[in-house]
C-alpha positions in Angstrom: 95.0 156.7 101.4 92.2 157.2 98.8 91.9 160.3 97.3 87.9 159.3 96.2 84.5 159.2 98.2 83.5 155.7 99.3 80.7 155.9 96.7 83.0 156.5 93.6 85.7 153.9 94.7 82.9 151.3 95.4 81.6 152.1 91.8 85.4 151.1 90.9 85.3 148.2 92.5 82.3 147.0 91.0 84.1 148.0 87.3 86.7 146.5 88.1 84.7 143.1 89.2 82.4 142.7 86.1 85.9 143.5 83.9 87.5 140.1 86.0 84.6 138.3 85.1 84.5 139.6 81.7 88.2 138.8 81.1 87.4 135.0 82.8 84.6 134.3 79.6 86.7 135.5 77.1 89.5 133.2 78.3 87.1 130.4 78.1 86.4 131.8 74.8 89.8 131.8 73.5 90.5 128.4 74.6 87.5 126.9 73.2 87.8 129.2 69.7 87.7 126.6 66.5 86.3 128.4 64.1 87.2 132.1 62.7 83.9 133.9 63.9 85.2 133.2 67.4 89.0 133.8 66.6 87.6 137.1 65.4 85.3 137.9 68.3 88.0 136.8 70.8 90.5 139.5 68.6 87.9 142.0 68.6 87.3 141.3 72.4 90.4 142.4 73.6 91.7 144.7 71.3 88.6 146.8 72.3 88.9 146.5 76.0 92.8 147.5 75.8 91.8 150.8 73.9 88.8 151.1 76.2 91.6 151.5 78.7 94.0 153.4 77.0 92.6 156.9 76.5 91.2 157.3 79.8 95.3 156.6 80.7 96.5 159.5 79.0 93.4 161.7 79.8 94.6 160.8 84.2 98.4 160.9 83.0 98.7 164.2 80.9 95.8 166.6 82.4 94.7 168.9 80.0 96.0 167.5 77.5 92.8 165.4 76.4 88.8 166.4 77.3 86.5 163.7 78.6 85.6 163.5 75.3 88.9 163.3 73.6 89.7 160.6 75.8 86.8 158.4 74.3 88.1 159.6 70.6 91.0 158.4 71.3 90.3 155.0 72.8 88.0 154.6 69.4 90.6 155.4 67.2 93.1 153.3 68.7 90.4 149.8 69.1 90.1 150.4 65.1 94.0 151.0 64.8 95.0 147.8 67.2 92.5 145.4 65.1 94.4 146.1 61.4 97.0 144.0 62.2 95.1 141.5 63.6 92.6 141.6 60.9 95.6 141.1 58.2 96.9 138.1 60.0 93.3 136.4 60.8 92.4 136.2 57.1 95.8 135.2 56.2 95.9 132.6 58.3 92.0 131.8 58.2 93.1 131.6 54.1 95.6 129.2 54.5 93.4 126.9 56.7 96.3 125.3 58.6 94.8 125.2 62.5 98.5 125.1 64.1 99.1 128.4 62.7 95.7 130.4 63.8 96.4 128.7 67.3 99.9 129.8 67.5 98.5 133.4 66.2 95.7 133.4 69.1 97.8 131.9 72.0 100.3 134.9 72.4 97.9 137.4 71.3 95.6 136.5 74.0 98.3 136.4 76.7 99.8 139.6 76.0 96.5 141.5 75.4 94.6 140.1 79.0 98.3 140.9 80.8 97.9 144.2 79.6 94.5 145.1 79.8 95.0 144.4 83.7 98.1 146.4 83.8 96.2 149.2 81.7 93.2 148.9 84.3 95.1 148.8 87.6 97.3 152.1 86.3 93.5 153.5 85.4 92.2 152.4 88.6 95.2 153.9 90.4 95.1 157.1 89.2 91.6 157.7 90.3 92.2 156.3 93.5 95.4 157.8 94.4 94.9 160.9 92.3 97.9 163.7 92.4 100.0 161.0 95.1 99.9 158.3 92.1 100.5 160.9 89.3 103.5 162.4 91.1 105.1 159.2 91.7 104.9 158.1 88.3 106.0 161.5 87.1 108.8 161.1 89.8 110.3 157.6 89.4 107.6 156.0 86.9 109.0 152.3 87.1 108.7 152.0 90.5 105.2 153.5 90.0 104.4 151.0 87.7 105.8 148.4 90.0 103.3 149.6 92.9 100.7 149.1 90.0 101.4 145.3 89.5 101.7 144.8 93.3 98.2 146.8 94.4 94.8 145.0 94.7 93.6 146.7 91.3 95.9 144.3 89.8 96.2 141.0 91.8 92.7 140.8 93.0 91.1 140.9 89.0 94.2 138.5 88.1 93.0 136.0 90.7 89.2 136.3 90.0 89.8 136.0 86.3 92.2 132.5 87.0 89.3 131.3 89.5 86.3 131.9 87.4 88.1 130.2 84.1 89.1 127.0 85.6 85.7 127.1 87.2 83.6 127.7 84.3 86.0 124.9 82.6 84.7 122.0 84.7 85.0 118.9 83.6 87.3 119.6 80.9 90.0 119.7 83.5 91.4 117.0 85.2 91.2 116.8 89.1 95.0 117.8 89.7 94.8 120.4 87.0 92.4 122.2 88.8 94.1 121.9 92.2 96.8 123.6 90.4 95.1 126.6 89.1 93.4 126.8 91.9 96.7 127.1 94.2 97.9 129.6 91.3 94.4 132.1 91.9 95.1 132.0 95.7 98.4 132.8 96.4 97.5 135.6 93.4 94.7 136.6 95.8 97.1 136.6 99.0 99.6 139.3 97.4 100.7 140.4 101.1 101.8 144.0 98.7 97.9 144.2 97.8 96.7 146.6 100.7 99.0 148.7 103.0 97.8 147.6 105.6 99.8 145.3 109.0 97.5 143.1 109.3 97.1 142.3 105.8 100.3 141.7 105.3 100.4 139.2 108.5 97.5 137.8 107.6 98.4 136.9 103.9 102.6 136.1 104.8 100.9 133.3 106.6 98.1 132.4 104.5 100.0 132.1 101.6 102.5 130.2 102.9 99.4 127.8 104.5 98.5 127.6 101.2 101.8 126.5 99.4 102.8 124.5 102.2 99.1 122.2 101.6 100.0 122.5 98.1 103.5 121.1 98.3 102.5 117.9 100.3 99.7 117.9 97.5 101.9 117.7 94.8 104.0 115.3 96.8 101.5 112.4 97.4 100.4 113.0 93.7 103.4 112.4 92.5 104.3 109.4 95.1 101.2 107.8 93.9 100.9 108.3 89.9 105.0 108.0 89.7 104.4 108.8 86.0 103.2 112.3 84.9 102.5 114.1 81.5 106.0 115.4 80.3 104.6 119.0 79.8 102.9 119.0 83.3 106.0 118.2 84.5 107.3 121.3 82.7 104.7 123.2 84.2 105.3 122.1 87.7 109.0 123.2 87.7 108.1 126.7 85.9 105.9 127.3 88.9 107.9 126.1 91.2 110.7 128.6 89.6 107.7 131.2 90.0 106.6 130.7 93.6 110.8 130.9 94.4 110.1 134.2 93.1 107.6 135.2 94.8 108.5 134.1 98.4 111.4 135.9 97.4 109.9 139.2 96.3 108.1 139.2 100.0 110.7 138.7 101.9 112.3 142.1 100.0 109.2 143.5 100.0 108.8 142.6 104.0 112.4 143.5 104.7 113.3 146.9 102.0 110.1 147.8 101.0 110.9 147.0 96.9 107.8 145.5 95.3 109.8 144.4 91.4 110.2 141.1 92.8 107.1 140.4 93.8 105.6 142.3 91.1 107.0 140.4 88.3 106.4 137.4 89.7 102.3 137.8 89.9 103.3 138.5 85.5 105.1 135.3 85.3 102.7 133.5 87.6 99.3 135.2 85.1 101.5 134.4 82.0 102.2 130.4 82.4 98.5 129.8 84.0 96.8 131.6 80.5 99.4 129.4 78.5 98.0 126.4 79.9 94.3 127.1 80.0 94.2 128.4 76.7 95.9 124.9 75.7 93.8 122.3 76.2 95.7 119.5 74.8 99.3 121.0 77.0 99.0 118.1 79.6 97.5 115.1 77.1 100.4 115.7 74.5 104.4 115.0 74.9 105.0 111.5 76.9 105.1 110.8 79.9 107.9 111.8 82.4 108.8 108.9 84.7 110.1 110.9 87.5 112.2 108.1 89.8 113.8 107.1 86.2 114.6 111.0 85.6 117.8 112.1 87.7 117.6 115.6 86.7 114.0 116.3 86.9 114.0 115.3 90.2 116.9 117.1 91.2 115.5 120.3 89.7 112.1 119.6 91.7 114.0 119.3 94.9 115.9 122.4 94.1 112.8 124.7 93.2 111.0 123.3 95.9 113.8 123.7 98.7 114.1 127.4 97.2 110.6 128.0 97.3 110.4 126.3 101.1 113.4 128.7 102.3 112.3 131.7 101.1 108.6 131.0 102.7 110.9 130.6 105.7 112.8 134.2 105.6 109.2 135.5 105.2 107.6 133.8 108.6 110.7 134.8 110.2 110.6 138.1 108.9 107.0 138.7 110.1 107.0 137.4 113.4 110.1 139.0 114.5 109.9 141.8 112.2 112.1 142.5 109.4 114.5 144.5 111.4 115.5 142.4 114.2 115.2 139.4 112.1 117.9 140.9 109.8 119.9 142.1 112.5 120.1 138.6 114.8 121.5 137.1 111.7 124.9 138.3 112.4 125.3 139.7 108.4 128.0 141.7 107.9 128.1 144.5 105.7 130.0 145.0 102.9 131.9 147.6 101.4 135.9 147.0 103.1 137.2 146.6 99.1 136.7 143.9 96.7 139.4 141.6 98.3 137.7 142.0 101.9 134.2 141.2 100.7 134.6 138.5 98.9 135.0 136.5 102.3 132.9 138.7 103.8 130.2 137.4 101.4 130.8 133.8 101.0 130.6 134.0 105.0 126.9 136.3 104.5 125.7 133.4 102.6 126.3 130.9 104.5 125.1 132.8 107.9 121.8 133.6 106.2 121.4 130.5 105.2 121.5 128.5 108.4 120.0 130.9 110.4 117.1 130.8 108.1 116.9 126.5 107.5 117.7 126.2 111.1 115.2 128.4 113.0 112.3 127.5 114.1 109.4 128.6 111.8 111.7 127.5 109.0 111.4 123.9 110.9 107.7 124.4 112.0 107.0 124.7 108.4 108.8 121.7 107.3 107.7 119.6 110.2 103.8 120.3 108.9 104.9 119.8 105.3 107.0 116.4 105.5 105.1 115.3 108.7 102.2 115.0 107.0 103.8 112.3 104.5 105.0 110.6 107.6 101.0 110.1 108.2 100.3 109.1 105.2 103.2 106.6 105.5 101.9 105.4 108.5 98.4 104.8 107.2 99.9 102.1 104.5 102.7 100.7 107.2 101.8 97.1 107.8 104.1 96.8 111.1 102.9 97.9 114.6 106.5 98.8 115.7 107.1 100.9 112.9 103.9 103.1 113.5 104.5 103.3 116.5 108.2 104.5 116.1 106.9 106.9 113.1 104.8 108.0 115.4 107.6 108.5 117.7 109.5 110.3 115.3 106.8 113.2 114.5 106.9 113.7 118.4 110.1 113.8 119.3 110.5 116.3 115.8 107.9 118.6 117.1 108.9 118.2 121.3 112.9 117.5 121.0 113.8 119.4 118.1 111.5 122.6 118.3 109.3 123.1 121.2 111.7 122.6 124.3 114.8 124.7 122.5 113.1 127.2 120.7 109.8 128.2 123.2 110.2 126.7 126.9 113.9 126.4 128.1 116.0 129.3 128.1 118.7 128.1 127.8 118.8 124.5 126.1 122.6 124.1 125.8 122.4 123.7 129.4 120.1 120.7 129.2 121.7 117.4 127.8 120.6 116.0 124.7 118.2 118.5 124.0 120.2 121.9 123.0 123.4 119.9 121.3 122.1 119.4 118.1 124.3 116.6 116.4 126.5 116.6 119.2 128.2 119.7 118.3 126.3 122.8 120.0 123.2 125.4 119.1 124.7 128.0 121.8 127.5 129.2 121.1 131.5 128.5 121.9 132.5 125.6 124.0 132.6 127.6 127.0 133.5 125.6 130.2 130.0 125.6 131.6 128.9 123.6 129.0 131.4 120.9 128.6 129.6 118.9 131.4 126.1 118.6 129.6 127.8 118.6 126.3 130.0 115.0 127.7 126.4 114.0 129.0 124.6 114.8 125.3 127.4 111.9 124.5 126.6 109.6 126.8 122.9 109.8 127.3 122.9 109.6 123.2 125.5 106.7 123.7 123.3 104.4 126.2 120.6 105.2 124.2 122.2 103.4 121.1 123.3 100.8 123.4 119.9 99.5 124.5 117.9 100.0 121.1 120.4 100.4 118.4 121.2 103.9 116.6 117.6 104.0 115.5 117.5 105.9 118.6 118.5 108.9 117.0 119.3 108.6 113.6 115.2 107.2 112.9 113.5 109.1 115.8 115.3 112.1 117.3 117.1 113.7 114.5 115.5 115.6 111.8 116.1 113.6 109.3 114.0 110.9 109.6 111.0 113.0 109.2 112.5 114.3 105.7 113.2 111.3 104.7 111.1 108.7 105.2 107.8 110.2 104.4 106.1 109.0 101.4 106.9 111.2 98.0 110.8 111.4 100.1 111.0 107.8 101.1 110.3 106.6 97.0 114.0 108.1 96.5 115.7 105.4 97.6 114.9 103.9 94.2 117.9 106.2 93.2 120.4 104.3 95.3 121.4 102.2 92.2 120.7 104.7 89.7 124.4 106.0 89.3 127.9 104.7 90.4 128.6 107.0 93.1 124.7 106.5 94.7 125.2 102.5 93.8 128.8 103.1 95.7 127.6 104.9 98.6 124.6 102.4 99.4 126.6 99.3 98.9 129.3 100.5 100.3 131.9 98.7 97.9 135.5 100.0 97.6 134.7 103.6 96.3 131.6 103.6 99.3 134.1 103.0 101.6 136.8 105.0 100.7 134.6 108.1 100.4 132.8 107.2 103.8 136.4 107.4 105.7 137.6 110.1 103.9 134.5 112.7 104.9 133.8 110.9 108.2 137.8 111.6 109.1 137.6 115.2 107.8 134.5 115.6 109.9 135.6 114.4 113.3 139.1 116.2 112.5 137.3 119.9 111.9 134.7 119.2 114.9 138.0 118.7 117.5 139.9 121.6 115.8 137.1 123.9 116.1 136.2 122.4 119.7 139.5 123.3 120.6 139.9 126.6 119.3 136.5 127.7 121.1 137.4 126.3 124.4 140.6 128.6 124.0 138.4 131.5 122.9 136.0 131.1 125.9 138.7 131.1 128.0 140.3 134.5 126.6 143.6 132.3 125.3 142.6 133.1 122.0 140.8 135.8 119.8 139.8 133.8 116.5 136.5 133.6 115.3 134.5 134.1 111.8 133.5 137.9 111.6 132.3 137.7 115.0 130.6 134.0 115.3 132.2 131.2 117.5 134.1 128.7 115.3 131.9 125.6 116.7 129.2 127.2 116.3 130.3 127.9 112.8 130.6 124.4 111.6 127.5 123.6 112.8 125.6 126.2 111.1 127.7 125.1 107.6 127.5 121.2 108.4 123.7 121.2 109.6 122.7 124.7 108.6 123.7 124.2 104.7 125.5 120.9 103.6 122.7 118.6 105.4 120.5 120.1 103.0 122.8 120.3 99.9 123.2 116.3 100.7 119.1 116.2 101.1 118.6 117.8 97.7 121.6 115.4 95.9 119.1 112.4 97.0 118.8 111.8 92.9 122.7 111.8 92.0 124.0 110.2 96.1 120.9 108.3 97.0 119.0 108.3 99.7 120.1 108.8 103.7 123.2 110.6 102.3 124.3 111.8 105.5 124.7 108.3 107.1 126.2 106.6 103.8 128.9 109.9 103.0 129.5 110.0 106.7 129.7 113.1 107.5 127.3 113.2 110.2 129.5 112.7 113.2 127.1 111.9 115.5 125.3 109.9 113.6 128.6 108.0 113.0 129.3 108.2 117.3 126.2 106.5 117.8 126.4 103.8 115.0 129.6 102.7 116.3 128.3 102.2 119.6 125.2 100.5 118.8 127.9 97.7 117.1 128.5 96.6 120.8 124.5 97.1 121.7 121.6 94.9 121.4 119.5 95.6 118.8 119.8 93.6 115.5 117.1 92.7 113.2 116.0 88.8 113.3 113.8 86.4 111.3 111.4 83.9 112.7 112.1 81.3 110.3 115.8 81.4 108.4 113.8 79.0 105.8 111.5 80.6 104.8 114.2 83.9 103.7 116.2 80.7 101.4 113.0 79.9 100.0 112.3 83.7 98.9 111.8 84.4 95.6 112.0 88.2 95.6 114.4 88.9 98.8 112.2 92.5 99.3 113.6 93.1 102.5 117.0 94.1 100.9 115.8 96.6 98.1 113.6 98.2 100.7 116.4 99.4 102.3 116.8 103.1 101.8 120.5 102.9 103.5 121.6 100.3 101.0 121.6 97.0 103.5 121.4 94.3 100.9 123.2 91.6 102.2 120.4 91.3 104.7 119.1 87.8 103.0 122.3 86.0 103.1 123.0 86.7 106.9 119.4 85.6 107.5 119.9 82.1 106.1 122.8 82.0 107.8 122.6 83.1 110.9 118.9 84.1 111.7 119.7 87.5 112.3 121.4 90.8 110.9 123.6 93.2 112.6 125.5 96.1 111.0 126.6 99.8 111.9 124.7 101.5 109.3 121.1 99.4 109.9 119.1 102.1 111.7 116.1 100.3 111.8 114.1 102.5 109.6 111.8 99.4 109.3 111.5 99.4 105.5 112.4 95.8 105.4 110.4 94.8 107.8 107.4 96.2 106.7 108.4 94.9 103.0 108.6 91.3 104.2 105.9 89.4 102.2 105.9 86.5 104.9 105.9 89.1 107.5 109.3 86.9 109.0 111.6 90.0 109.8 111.4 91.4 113.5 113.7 94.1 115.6 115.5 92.9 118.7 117.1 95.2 121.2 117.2 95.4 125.1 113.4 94.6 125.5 113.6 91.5 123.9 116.9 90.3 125.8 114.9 91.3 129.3 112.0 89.2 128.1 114.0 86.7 127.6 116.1 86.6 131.1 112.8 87.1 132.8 111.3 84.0 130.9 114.2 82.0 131.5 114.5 83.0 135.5 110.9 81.5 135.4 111.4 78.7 133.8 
């Protein structure tokens, strides 16, 4: 609590506002500096405003040691002592009239000194505030004082008016999507959940904040989906902030769950630091090339990493706040460490992996996701020229939000019970292979298996599953341009010899480890056997590694395997159960006119295909129609058609047709 009367700590506050807003024009004045006058005054600026800071510091740190008017002296003295250097250096540089030189001089001057000033003011501020509480701590342990200092409001709240009132005041001079950005940068700096100790502060910005990411990320996707070439140095920036928001997600979930602020802390620095060293560089994001992003493997393979890392952490943090840290921590099933190096190095591989899928598999983790890559799903929908495949988008986003969240994770009690809804992938959210559950886990088989059947494995692997929504949203869907961009993604989605190979290989280890570990828990359940991991039911297990963890690992590969790796590695086994069926089903993609595909010039229908069906064409001419395992009428080629020829067949088309001909 505050140590001051309301009056004195609202005269603070207002201090401490007219210093953001100071710190905001001399930004702009630093940026827009050309000659030496405002090189100087920008020098001069700063330099005074960090020794305005400094004495009152050691008059609150050191009582006694200094009088009010000491502490003045002393700021004086050390404005005059701070500006020799700087003085030196301007002329010499001002003398050798080479502008590269001055700018390199002002750029890391002017970071450093308006980083510092903050952290200067916010220890000031604190002192006053918190008084002998604040003094003892920092007397006590004074890094993790001056860790509370970068986390508090005195700090984060100036940092975000100053980045809100620069690119503000910068108007035009900034391009629309460079102002989205710093924008996105001053309000997740507002929403420091570590600001105020308060509950419902903390709530309120955990949420916010990841509101706020989560609009930006779908932001940066569409952007990105639609210019498909960015600046080379804006794509620097993006993956320096993404690297920065991962850091910050991460500092609040330790902050949430241990109460350690260095994380976070830092992260506001590094945030503060690579927004000043763009806006102070106006020609950053004009200068350097372009960065062709679906030509670049490993940019895009960073982006996807950063943004998964920054996506999972904002996970841990919802889950953290709406179960609380405690019991959040405590239903992952961790186990501590501490048996002897030999004993924990399982013990920690097995941590990671548990914390891992409990996090990308529950359900605000998937809420989260769903709002994120849904909303590409829209926008794919809005530039989708077929009817059938809105609708089945459509489809898709409701049987995400219905099948794969609502009815397991907030109505039924217990959804392994219910068939098709509480087997995930066939292999089971609940537990061991108990007995009980064999019958709905035989009907999940054959309720997935009729499905596939009557409308082809589209059933699950383009509607039900989670995938579908990851995949085929806009930015996500634009991968599949990487399906020919190496050998092994060119193997996987042609499927040649190598394809092939690789596809038996995992799809046989896969089914292999899903029967073993089947077996093993039915045997546990039963109390013939004792042998689980730490703990956690073998079947259970391997889906927490195969869905929990690898899924995603395959998701984020997307530039280096292509795109839909889980259907062309084969390692989804359910995926592969129902493709296998649907090879004795009805549905098949046909043409209206076989003609009119030999008289194509551009045969768009095959390098739409995000699976890597490209021999679509040929069995068009030939046969009017297409039929294979892996087609899981994602509807790319359809929708690509120019001649709009290509249609889907399944069971409602073969009853139109009976019906027709009984009338006949």
């Amino acid at each position: 609590m505050s140590d001051i009367p309301e009056l004195e700590l609202s005269i603070l506050w207002a201090i401490m506002l007219a210093m953001g807003f100071g710190m905001a024009l001399i930004i702009i004045l630093a940026r827009r500096a050309s000659n030496p006058l405002q090189k100087l005054l920008v020098y001069l600026l700063l330099a005074m405003m960090n020794g305005m800071l400094v004495g009152p510091l050691i008059y609150l740190l050191f009582p006694g040691i200094l009088t009010v008017e000491g502490a003045v002296e002393a700021s004086l003295a050390l404005m005059a002592v701070e500006m020799i250097p700087f003085l030196f250096s301007f002329v010499k540089e001002a003398l050798s009239g080479k502008e590269e030189a001055k700018r390199s001089f002002l750029l890391p001057f002017t970071i450093l000194f308006v980083i510092l000033d903050e952290i200067l003011m916010s220890l000031d501020f604190n002192l006053v505030t918190y008084g002998a509480f604040f003094l003892s701590s920092i007397h006590k342990n004074a890094a993790a004082a001056f860790v509370a200092s970068l986390s508090s409001y005195w700090f984060v709240f100036p940092m975000s008016m100053e980045m809100f009132l620069s690119s503000f005041l910068l108007g035009k001079a900034l391009r629309p999507a460079e102002k989205v950005v710093f924008w996105v940068q001053a309000a997740l700096m507002l929403l420091a959940p570590t600001a105020l100790h308060n509950t419902l502060w903390v709530a309120l910005t955990v949420y916010l904040s990841g509101a706020v990411m989560t609009g930006f990320f779908v932001f940066l996707f569409e952007h990105l989906y639609r210019v498909q070439g960015i600046d080379r140095n804006l794509g620097r920036y993006i993956l320096l902030l993404l690297l920065t928001y991962t850091l910050m997600m991460a500092g609040v979930f330790i902050f949430q769950v241990y109460s350690i602020q260095a994380l976070f802390g830092m992260s506001m620095v590094l945030d503060m630091v690579i927004y000043l060293r763009a806006i102070l560089r106006p020609e950053l994001f004009t200068k350097g090339g372009k960065l062709y992003w679906l030509a670049d493997r490993r940019w895009s393979f960073l982006f996807l990493v950063l943004v998964f890392s920054a996506e999972f952490f904002m996970g841990a943090a919802f889950d953290a706040q709406y179960y609380g840290p405690a019991a959040f921590m405590s239903s992952t099933g961790i186990v501590a460490l501490g048996s002897g190096i030999l004993q924990d190095i399982p013990i920690a591989v097995y941590d990671f992996f548990i914390f891992f899928a409990d996090v990308s598999l529950s359900s605000w983790f998937l809420v989260m996701m769903g709002i994120e890559m849904g909303s590409l799903v829209v926008f794919k929908i809005q530039r989708t020229r077929d009817l059938e495949t809105k609708i089945r988008l459509l489809l898709m986003l409701l049987a995400y939000a219905i099948y794969s969240i609502l009815l397991p994770s907030f109505i039924l009690p217990d959804p392994a019970a219910v068939p098709f809804v509480g087997w995930s992938m066939g292999i089971g959210t609940a537990g061991a292979v108990a007995p009980a559950l064999i019958i709905p886990m035989i009907l999940t088989y054959a309720i997935s298996g009729i499905l596939s059947l009557l409308f082809g494995s589209r059933q699950l692997c383009s509607t039900f599953c989670t995938a579908p929504v990851m995949y085929q949203g806009t930015f996500y869907d634009s991968m599949k341009k990487f399906n020919r961009s190496s050998k092994l993604s060119k193997s996987l989605t042609s499927a040649d010899r190598l394809g092939n190979l690789v596809y038996r290989v995992v799809s046989n280890l896969v089914y292999i480890s899903v029967i073993v570990a089947a077996a093993i828990s039915w045997l546990d359940s039963t109390g013939h056997l004792h042998l689980t991991f730490y703990g956690t039911d073998p079947e259970y297990m391997l889906y927490l590694f195969y869905f929990g963890f690898l899924w995603y690992a395959v998701f984020i590969l997307m530039p280096y395997l292509g795109s839909y790796g889980c259907i062309n590695t084969g390692y989804c086994q359910w995926g592969n159960f129902n493709r296998f069926v649907s090879r004795f089903g009805f549905f098949r993609l046909k043409v209206r006119d076989p003609n009119q595909c030999l008289n194509c010039p551009t045969k768009d229908c095959a390098t739409a295909c995000p699976v890597g069906n490209y021999g679509q064409p040929g069995n068009f001419i030939r046969t009017g129609e297409y039929k294979d395992s892996r087609c899981v009428g994602i509807g790319d080629c359809v929708n690509a058609c120019p001649y709009e020829n290509i249609f889907y067949y399944d069971v409602r088309h073969w009853l139109k047709e009976k019906i027709g001909r009984n009338q006949d």
